[in-house]
C-alpha positions in Angstrom: -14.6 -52.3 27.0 -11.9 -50.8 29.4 -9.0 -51.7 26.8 -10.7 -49.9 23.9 -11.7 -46.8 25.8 -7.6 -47.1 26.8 -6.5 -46.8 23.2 -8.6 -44.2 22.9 -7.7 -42.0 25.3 -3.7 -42.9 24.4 -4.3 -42.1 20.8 -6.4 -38.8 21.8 -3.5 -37.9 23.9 -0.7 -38.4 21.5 -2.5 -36.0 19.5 -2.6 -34.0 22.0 1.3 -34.1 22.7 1.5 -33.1 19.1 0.1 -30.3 18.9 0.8 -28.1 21.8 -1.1 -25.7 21.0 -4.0 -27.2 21.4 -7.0 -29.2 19.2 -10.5 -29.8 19.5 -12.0 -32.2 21.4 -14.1 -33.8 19.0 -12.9 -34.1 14.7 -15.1 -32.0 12.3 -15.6 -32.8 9.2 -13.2 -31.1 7.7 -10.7 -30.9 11.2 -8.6 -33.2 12.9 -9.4 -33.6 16.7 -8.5 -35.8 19.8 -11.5 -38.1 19.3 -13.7 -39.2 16.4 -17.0 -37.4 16.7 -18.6 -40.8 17.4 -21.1 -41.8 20.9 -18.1 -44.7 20.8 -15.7 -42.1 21.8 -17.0 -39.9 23.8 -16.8 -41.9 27.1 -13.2 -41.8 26.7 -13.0 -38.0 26.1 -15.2 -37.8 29.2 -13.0 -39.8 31.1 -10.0 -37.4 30.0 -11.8 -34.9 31.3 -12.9 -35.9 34.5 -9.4 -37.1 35.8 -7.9 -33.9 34.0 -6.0 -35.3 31.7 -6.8 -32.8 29.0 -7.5 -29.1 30.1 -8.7 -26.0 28.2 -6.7 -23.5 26.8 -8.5 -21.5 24.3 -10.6 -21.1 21.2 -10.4 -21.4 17.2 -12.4 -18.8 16.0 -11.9 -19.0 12.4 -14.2 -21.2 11.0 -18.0 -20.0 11.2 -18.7 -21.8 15.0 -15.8 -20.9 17.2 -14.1 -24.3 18.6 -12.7 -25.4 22.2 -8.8 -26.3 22.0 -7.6 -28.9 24.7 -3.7 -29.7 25.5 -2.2 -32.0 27.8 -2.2 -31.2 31.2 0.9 -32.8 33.6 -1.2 -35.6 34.7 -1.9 -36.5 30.7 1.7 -36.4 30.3 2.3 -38.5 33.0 -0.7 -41.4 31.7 0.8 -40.9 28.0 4.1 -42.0 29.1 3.0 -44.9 31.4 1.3 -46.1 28.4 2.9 -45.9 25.2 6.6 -45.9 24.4 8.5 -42.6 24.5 9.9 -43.6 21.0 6.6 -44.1 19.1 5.8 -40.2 21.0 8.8 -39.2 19.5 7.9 -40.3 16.2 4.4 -39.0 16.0 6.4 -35.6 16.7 8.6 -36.2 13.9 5.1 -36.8 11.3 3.6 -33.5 12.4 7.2 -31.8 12.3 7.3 -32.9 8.7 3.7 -31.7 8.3 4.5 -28.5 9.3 7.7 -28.0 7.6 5.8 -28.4 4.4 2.8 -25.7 5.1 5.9 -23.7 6.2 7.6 -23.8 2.8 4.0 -23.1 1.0 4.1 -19.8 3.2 7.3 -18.9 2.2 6.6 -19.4 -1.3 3.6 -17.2 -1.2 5.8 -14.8 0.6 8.0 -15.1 -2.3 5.6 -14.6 -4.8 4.1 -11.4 -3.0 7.3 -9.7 -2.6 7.7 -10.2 -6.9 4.3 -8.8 -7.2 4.6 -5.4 -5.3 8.2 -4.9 -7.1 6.6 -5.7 -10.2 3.9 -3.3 -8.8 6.6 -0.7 -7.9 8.7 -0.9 -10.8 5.7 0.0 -13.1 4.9 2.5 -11.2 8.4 4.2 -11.5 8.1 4.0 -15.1 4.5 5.3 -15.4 4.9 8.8 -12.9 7.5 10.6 -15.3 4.7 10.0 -18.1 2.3 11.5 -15.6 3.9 14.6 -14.3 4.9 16.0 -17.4 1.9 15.8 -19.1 0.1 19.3 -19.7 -3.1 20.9 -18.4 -6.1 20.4 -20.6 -7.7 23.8 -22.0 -11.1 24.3 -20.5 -13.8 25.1 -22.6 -14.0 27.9 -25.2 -17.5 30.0 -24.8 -19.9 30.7 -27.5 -19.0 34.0 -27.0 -15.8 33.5 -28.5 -16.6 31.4 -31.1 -16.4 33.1 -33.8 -13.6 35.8 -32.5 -10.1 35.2 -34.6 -7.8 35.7 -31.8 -9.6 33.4 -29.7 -9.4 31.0 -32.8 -5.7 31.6 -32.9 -5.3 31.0 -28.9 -6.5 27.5 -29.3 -5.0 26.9 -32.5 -1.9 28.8 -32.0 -2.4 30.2 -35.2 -4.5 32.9 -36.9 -6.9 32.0 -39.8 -5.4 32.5 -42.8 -8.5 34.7 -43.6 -7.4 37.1 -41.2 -5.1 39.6 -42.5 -4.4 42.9 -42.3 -3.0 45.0 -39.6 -5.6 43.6 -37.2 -4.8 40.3 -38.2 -0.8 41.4 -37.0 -2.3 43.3 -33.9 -4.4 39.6 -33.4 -1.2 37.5 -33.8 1.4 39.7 -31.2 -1.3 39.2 -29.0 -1.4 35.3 -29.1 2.7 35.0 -29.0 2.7 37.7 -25.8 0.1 34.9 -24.3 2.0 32.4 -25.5 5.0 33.6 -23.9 6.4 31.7 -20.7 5.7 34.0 -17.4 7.9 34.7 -15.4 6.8 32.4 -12.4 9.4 32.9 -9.9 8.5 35.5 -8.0 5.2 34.3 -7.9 5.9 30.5 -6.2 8.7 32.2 -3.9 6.4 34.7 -2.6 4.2 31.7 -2.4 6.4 30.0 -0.6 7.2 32.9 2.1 3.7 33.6 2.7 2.7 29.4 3.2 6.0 29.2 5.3 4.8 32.2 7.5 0.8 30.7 7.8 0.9 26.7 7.8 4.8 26.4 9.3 5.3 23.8 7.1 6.2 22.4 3.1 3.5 23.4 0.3 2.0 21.0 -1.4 3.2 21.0 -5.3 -0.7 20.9 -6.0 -1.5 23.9 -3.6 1.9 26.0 -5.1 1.2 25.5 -8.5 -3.2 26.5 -7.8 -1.9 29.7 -6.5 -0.5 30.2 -10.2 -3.9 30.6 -11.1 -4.0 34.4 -11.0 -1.5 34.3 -14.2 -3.2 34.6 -18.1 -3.1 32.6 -19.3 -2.4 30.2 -16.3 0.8 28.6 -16.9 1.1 24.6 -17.9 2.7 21.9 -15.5 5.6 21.5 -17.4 6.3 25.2 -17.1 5.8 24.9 -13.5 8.0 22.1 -12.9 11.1 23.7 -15.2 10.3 27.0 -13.4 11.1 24.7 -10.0 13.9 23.7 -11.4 15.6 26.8 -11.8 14.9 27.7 -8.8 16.0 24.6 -6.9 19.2 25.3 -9.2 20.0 28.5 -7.9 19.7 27.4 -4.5 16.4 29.4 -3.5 13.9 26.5 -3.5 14.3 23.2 -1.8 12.3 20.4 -2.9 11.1 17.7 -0.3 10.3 13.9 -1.1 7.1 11.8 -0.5 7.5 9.6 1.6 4.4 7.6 1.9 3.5 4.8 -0.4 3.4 5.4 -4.2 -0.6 4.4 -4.3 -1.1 6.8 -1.7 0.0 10.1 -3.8 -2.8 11.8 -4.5 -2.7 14.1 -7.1 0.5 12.5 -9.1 0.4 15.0 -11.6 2.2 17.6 -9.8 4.6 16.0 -8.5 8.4 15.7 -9.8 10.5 13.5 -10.3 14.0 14.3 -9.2 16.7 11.6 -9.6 15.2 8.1 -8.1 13.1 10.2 -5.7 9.4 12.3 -5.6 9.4 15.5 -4.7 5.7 16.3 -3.8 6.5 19.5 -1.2 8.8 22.5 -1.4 10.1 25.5 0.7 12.1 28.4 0.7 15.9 27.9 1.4 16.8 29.8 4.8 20.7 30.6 2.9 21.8 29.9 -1.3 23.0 26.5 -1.6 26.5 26.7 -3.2 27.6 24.2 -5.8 
């Protein structure tokens, strides 16, 4: 009876050695642990315990009952080594070394496979945002009011019908080009600019400047906006400032522009021209 509870205290505490950080007293179904989960072993874990060969030094929490870990203690050591030879010690080291070294490459190729999945992620991203921020404002809804009015026919058409003719009909048509016409935006986003600079102390928003373009009629498009920025950034009155936050993040894509491999989602007046 002695001789078997020996072996199994000298097989719990090889275990033990083994792992150093630590395993449950008893095996689980599913987990290994320093004894069988047997009323033949747990003398022998009693035993451990009372001399202090094993102490406690935490707690798995990550299955659905939390789980007492045990290492060695100096004492354990010390009845581990006058028991068993240091070379079969060694060895069990060198099975749970091998162990590990293969959950470690199955984390590094799930790593791996991560890291192609958000550049896949990012590069279709890239390729997607130009097609987003140059695409137009939709044309709200027509009232019934209007309906039947030719110049309101030829402001969604861009065209008069070809029933309309006459001098009217011309008066009708100047009308629609004049609306058609690009503003002159400019002054409006840098006196934007000078009044958000001297309020919020900070960038504007793309979203907010271009809003504030809403007092314009017809209220210019996106793509007008953005050239309009452009010119502007050209002749060194605007600077244009990059997001810098993740690409998922960016909320309202839209407005924002895309200026060599970079975002720009904020701008601000220029303190001095920009030469060159």
């Amino acid at each position: 009876m002695a001789d078997k509870i020996t072996l199994q205290i000298t097989d719990a505490l090889s275990r033990a050695a083994a792992h150093p950080t630590g395993l449950p007293l008893y095996a689980g179904k599913a987990d290994t642990g320093l004894f069988p989960n047997t009323s033949a072993a747990k003398p022998a874990a009693q035993k451990c315990l009372a001399e202090g060969l094993l102490r406690l030094t935490g707690c798995d929490t990550r299955g659905r009952t939390p789980r007492e870990l045990y290492t060695l203690t100096e004492a354990g050591w010390e009845y581990l080594l006058a028991q068993v030879n240091p070379k079969q010690v060694l060895e069990d080291f060198v099975r749970v070394l091998e162990a590990r070294r293969g959950e470690v490459g199955e984390l590094l190729d799930t790593a791996r496979r991560m890291a192609d999945s958000l550049q896949g992620l990012k590069e279709a991203v890239t390729r997607v945002l130009p097609v987003v921020t140059t695409s137009r404002v939709v044309p709200g809804p027509v009232s019934t009011a209007e309906t039947g009015c030719p110049t309101a026919t030829a402001r969604r058409n861009g065209v008069l019908p070809a029933a309309a003719t006459g001098p009217r009909a011309e008066s009708a048509s100047a009308a629609v080009l004049d609306a058609e016409r690009p503003h002159d935006l400019a002054p409006l986003i840098l006196a934007r600019l000078a009044d958000w600079s001297g309020t919020a102390g900070e960038d504007c928003p793309l979203p907010e400047l271009f809003r504030s373009l809403a007092v314009c009629d017809p209220p210019p498009t996106i793509g007008q906006f953005h050239d309009c920025l452009r010119r502007l950034v050209s002749a060194g009155s605007v600077a244009l400032h990059s997001w810098t936050g993740p690409l998922y993040a960016l909320p309202e894509p839209a407005y924002a522009l895309l200026v060599g491999h970079g975002i720009a989602y904020y701008a601000s007046l220029r303190s001095a021209p920009v030469s060159g």
